[in-house]
C-alpha positions as CSV (number, residue, x, y, z in Angstrom):
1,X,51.6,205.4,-11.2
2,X,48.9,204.9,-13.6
3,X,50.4,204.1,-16.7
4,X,47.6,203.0,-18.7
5,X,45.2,205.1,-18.4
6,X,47.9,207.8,-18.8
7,X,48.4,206.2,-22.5
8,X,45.1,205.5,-23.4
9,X,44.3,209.6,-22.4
10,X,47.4,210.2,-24.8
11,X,46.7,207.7,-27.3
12,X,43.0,209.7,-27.7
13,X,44.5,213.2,-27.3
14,X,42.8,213.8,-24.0
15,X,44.6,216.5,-22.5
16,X,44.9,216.7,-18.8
17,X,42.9,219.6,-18.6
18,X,40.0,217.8,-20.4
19,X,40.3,215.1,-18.1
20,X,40.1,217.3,-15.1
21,X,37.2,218.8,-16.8
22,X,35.0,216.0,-17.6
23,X,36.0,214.6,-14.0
24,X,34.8,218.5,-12.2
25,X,38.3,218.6,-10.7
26,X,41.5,220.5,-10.9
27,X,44.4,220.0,-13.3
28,X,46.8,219.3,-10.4
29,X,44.1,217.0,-8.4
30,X,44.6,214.7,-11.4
31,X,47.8,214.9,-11.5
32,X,47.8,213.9,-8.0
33,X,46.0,210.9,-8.5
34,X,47.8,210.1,-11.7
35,X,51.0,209.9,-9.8
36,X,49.0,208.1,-6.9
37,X,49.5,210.9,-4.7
38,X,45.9,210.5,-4.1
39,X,43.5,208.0,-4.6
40,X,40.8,208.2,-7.1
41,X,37.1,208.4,-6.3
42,X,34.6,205.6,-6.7
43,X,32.7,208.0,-8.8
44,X,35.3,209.3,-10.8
45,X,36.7,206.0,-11.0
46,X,32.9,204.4,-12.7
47,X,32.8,207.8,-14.9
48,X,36.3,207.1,-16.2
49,X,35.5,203.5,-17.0
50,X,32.0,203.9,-18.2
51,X,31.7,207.1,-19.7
52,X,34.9,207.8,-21.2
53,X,36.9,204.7,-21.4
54,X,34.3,202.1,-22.1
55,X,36.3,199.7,-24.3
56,X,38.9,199.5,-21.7
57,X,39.0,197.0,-18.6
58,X,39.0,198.5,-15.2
59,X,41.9,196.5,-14.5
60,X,43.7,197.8,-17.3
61,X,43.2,201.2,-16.7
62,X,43.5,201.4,-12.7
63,X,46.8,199.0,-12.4
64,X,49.0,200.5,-10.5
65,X,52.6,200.4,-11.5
66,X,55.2,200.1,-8.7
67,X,58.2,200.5,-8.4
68,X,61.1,198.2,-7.7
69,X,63.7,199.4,-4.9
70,X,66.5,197.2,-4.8
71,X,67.5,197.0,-1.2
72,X,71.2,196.6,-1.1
């Protein structure tokens, strides 16, 4: 769902499990929220963008990619 930020995290060889760590939350409530399961958190949200992604836009890093159903 969140393809950008889960390419930056790859691009800087931030594992999952560091991500969940610096956020204080599980490996599979990222994933979650990664695949839009669930939503992110303002706070984890700001700490993304400000802490660990500062040279990134929030817009770049919190699109949301969606997919296209063709309805036939």
């Amino acid at each position: 769902m969140y393809s950008n930020l889960k390419y930056v995290l790859y691009q800087k060889n931030i594992a999952i499990k560091q991500y969940a760590e610096f956020l204080g939350i599980s490996e599979k409530t990222v994933q979650n929220k990664l695949q839009g399961i669930t939503d992110f958190t303002y706070p984890e949200f700001k700490r993304t963008c400000k802490l660990l992604l500062p040279e990134y836009s929030a817009d770049y890093l919190f699109t949301e990619d969606f997919e296209q159903k063709s309805i036939v």
